[in-house]
C-alpha positions as CSV (number, residue, x, y, z in Angstrom):
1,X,41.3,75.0,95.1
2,X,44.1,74.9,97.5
3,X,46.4,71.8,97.3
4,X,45.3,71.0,100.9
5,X,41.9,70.4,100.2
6,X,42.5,68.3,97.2
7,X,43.1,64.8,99.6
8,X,39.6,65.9,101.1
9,X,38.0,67.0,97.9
10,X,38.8,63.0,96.3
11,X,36.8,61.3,99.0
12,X,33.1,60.8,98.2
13,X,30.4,61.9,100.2
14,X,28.9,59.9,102.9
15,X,25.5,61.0,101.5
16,X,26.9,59.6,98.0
17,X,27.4,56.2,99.2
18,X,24.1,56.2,100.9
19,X,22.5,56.5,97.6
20,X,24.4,53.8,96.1
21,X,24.1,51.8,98.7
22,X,20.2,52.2,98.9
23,X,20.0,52.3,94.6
24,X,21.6,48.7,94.6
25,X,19.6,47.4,97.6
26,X,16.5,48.5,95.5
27,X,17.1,47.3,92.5
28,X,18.3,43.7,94.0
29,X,15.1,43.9,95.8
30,X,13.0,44.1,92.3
31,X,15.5,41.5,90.7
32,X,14.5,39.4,93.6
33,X,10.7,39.6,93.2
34,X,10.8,39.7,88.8
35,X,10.3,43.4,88.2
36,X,12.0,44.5,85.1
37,X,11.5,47.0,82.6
38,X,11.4,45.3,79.4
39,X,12.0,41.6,78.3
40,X,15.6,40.0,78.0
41,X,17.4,40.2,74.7
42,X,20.9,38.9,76.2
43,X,21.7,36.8,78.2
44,X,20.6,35.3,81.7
45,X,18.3,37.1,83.9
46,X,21.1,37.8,86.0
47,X,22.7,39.2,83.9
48,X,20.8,43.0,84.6
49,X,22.4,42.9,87.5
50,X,25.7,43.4,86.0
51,X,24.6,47.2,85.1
52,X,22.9,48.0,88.4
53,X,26.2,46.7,90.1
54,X,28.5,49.5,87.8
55,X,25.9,52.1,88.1
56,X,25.8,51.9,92.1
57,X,29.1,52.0,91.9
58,X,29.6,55.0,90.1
59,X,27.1,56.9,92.7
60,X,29.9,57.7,95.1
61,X,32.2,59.5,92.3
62,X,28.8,61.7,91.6
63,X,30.7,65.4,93.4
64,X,34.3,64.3,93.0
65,X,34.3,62.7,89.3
66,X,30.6,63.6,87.7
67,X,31.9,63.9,84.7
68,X,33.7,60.2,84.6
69,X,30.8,58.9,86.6
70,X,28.5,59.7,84.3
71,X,30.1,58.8,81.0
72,X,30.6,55.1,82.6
73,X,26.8,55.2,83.9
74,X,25.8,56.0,79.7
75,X,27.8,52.8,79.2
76,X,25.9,50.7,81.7
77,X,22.4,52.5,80.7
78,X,23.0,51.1,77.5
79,X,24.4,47.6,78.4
80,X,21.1,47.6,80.6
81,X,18.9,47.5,77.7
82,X,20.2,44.4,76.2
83,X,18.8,42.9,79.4
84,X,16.0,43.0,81.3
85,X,16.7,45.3,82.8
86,X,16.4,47.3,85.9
87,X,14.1,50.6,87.3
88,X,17.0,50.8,89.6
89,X,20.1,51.2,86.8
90,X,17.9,54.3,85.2
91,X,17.2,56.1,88.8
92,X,20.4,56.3,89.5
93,X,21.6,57.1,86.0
94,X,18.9,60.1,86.1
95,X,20.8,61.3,89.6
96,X,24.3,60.8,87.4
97,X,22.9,63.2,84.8
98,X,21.9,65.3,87.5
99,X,24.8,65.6,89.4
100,X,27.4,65.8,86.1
101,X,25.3,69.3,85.9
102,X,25.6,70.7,89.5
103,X,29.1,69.9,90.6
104,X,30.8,69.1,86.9
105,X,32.9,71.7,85.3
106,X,31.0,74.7,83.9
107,X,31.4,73.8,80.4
108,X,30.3,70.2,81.3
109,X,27.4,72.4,82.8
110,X,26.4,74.1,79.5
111,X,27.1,71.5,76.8
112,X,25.5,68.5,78.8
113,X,21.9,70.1,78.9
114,X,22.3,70.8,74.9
115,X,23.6,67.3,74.2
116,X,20.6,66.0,76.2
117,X,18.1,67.7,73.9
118,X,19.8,66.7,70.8
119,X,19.8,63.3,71.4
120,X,16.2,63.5,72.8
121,X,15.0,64.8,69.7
122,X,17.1,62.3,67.6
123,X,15.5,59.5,69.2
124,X,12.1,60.8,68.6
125,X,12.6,61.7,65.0
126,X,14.5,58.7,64.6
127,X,12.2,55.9,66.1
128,X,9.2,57.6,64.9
129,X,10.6,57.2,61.1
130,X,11.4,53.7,62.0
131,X,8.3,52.0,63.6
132,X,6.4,54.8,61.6
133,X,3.4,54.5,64.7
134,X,2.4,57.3,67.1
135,X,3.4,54.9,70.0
136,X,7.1,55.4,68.8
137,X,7.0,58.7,70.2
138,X,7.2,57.0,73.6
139,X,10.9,56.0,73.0
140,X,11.4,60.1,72.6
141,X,9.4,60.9,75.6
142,X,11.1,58.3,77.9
143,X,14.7,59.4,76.3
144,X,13.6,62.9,77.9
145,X,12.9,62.0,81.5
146,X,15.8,60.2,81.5
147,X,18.5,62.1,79.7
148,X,17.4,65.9,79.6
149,X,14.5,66.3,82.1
150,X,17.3,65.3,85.4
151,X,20.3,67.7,83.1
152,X,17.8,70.4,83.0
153,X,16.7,70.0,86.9
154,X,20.8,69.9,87.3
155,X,20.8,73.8,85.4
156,X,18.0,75.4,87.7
157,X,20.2,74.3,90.9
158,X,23.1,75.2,89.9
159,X,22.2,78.2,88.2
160,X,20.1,78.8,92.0
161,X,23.4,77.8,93.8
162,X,25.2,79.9,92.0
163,X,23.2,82.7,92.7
164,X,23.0,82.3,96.2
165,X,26.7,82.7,96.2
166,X,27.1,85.9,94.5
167,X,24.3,87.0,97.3
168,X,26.1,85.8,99.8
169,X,29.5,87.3,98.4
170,X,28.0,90.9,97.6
171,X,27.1,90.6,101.5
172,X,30.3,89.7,102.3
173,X,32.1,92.7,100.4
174,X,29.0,94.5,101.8
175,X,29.9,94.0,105.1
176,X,33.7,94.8,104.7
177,X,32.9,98.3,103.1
178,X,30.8,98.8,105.8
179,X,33.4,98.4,108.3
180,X,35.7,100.4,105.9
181,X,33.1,103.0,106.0
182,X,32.8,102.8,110.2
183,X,36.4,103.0,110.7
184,X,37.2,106.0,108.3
185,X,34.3,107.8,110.4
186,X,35.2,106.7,113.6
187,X,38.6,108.1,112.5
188,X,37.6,111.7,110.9
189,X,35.0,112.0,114.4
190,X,38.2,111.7,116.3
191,X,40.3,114.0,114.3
192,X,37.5,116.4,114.6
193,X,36.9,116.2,118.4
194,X,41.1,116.6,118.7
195,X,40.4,119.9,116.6
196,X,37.3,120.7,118.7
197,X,39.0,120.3,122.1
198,X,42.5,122.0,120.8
199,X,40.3,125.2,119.9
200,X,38.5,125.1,123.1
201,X,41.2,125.0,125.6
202,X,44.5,125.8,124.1
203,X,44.1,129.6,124.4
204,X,43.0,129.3,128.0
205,X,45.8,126.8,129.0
206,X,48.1,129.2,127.5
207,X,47.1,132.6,129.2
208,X,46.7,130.3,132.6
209,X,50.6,129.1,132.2
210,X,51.9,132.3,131.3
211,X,50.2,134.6,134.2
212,X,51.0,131.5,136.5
213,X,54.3,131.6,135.3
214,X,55.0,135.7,135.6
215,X,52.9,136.0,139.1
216,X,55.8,133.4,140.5
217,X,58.7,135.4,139.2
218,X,57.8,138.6,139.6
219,X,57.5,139.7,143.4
220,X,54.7,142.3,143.2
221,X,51.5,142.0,145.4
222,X,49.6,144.0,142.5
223,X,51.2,141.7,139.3
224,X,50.2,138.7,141.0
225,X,46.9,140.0,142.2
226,X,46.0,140.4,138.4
227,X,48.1,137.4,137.1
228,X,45.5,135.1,139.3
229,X,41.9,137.5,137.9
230,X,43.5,136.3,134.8
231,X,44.2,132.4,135.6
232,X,40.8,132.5,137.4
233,X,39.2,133.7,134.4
234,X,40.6,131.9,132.1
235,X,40.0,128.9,134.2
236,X,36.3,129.2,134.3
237,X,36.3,129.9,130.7
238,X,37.8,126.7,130.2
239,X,36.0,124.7,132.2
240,X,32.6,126.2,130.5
241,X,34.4,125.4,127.4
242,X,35.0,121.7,128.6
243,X,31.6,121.3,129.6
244,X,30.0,122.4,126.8
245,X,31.6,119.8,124.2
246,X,31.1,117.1,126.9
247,X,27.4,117.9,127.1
248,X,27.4,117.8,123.0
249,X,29.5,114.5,123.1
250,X,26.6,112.7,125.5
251,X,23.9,114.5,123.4
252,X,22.4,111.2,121.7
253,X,20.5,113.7,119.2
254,X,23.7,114.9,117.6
255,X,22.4,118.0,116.9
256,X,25.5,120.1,116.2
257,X,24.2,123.0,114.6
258,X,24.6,126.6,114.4
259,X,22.9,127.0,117.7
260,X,25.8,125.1,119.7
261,X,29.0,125.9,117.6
262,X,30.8,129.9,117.8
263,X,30.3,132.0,115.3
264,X,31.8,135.4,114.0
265,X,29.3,137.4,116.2
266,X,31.3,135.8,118.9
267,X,34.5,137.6,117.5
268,X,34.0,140.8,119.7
269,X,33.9,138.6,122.9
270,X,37.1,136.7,122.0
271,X,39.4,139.3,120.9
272,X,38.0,141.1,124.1
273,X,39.4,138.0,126.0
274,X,42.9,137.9,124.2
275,X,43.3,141.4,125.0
276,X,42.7,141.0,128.3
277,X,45.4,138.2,128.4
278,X,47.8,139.7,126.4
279,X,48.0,142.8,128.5
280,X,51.1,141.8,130.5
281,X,52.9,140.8,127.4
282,X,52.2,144.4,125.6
283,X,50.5,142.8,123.0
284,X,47.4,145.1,121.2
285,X,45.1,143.0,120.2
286,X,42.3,144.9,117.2
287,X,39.6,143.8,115.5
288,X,39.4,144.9,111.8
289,X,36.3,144.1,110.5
290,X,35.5,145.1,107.0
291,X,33.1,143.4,105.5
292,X,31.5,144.7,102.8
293,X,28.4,141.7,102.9
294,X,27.3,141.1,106.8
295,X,24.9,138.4,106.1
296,X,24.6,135.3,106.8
297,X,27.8,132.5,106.2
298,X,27.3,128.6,106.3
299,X,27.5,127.4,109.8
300,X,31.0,124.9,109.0
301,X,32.8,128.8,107.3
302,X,31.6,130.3,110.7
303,X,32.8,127.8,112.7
304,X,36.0,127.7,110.9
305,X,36.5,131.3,111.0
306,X,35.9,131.7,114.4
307,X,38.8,128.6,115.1
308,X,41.3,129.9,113.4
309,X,41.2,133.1,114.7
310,X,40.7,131.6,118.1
311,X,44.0,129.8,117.5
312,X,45.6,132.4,115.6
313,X,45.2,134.3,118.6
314,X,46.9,131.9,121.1
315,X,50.1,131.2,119.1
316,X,50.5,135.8,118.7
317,X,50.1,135.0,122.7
318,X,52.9,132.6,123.0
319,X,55.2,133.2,120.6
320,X,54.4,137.0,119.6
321,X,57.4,139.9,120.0
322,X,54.8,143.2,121.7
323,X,53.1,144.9,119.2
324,X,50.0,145.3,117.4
325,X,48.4,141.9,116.6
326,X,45.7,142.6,114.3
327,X,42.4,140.3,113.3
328,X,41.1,141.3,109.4
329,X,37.7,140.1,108.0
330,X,36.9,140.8,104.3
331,X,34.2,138.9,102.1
332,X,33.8,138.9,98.7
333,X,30.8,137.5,96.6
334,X,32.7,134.3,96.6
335,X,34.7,134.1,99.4
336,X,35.5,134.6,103.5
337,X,38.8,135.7,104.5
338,X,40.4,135.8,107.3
339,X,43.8,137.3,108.1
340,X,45.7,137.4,111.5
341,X,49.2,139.5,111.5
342,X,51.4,140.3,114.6
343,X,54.8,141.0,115.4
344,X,58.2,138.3,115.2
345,X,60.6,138.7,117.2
346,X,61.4,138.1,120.3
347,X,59.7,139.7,124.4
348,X,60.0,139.8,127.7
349,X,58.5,137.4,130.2
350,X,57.7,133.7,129.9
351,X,55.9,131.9,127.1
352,X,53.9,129.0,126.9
353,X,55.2,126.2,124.6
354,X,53.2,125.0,121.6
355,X,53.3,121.6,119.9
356,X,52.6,122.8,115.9
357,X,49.1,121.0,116.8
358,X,46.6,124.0,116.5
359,X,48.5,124.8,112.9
360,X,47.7,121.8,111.5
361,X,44.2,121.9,112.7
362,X,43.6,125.5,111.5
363,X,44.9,123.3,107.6
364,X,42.5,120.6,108.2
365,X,39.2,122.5,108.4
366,X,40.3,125.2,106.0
367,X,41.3,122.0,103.6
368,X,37.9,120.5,104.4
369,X,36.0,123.6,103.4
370,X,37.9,123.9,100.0
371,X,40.0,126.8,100.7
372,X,43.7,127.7,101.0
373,X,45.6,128.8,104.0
374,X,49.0,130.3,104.4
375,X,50.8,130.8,107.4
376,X,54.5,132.7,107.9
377,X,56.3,135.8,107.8
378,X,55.3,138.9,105.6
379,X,56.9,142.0,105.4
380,X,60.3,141.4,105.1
381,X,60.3,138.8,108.5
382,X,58.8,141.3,110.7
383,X,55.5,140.0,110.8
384,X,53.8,136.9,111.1
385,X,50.6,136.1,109.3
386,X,47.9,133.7,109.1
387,X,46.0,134.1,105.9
388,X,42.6,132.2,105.0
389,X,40.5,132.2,102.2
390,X,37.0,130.0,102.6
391,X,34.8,129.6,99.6
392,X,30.9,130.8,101.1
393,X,29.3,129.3,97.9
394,X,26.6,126.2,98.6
395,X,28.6,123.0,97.6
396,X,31.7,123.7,97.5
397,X,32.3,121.5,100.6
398,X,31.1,118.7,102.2
């Protein structure tokens, strides 16, 4: 408990000094009229008021001292039956017992409920062997209700209570995971639509910006005649490109299979594209595909396949010296790989700039599949390659 809520945890309950407030009103009420609960042994007859008074007293400590409250409501109980006494004093001594239970410390919580019994059960053994009549079994019953019947109540409320808090804490921490849960996929969907739309337009952005870029520095009717089929193409590509991931974005199905996503049989088509738009920059572009298996691959290894070669593509575009830039399939039983190599160094005419996105994209999905990627020179410096090795086995990714 915080030391600011101390000051506010001393005060009693409004509620608390209703019921002490109504308990002695009661019991002067019966005192009033002449309804006791046994004949005086002590005393004047106002003289059971004396524990009524202490006992409604004590009904406004029963949350914030249940423990004192109900050690100096035993003292009154028993003071009460040297009187004679009051049906008032033992209802609320019964709602002391109870309440010692519920808000008292836990250990208060277990022990009082076994003391309860104990001296339940040494009251009935013990006036039973006194008076030695069957009616003495009364004392033990009455010691019951009042003692170990209102402790026992107090243990099934608090034990409930108790309950209903873990419930409501489990829901809590529920809740927050959840949210956890929300937020780590609203945050891999967006890393994955930054990939998507990379992939989809980078290599057409780049070709556009280089022809654009060559068609207004070189003065040639023909060269910029073919720069624009190119940036027209391109341009259309791109905006097909663009409209297909917007149509799967408002798709409310989210159906993103196989059906909708590139695959390697779309490898002819794209290396047919980046030859077309590497033609001005005397890059070669070849597909090498020798795969010994031609079957089937999971749709996420196709899909990755196809992007990183898409991408691998677009950087030899920018950034390649002329030369052969070559595309190399080979499977294994266990295993995709795909290798992209062209030429460092550096070649005429302008280049696109590049922003080290689409590398770290082609790492993410490869990392997400459970394979290994490398990406650098080979051969001394001379060449630059992008080499990917995807696990095909079921279950080795997500």
């Amino acid at each position: 408990m915080s030391t600011s809520a101390r000051p506010h945890r001393s005060r009693p309950h409004r509620q608390d000094v209703l019921i002490g407030v109504v308990g002695l009103a009661g019991g002067l009420l019966l005192w009033a009229v002449g309804l006791h609960t046994q004949g005086g042994f002590f005393g004047a007859h106002w003289v059971a008021l004396l524990p009524l008074v202490v006992t409604a007293a004590l009904e406004p400590l029963r949350r914030t001292r249940p423990q004192t409250a109900l050690a100096l409501g035993t003292l009154a109980l028993v003071a009460d039956q040297f009187t004679t006494g009051s049906l008032a004093t033992v209802l609320m001594y019964t709602d002391l017992m109870y309440a010692a239970v519920v808000y008292g410390s836990p250990a208060a919580a277990r022990r009082i409920p076994v003391a309860t019994f104990l001296v339940t059960v040494a009251a009935t053994v013990g006036f039973s062997a006194w008076l030695r009549v069957p009616e003495a079994l009364l004392f033990g019953v009455v010691t019951g209700l009042v003692s170990f019947a209102p402790a026992l109540t107090g243990v099934g409320v608090r034990n409930h209570r108790e309950a209903a808090q873990a419930a409501r804490l489990r829901a809590e921490q529920t809740a927050l995971l959840a949210e956890v849960d929300r937020t780590q996929a609203v945050t891999a969907e967006r890393a994955r639509m930054a990939r998507e739309l990379h992939d989809l337009v980078a290599g057409h952005l780049s070709a556009i910006a280089i022809h654009s870029t060559a068609a207004l520095s070189i003065d040639d009717p023909a060269t910029s005649r073919d720069a624009l089929g190119v940036i027209r193409h391109n341009s259309v590509e791109g905006l097909a490109e663009m409209r297909r991931l917007i149509g799967l974005l408002r798709d409310s199905g989210g159906d993103d299979g196989p059906g909708v996503a590139p695959t390697l049989a779309s490898l002819d088509a794209l290396v047919a594209q980046a030859r077309s738009n590497a033609a001005s920059s005397g890059l070669t572009v070849t597909l090498d595909d020798i795969r010994a298996r031609t079957g089937p691959l999971p749709a996420p290894v196709e899909l990755a396949a196809y992007r990183i070669v898409q991408e691998s593509l677009t950087n030899a575009l920018k950034h390649a010296a002329p030369g052969p830039v070559t595309v190399r399939l080979e499977r294994s039983d266990t295993g995709l790989t795909v290798e992209v190599t062209s030429v460092v160094g550096d070649r005429p005419g302008p280049r696109a700039p590049g922003s080290g996105a689409g590398l770290a994209g082609m790492a993410e999905r490869v990392k997400l599949l459970g394979g290994t990627i490398g990406t650098g020179p080979a051969d001394g410096g001379e060449i630059w390659r992008v080499r990917a090795e995807l696990p095909v086995e079921e279950g080795t990714y997500a």
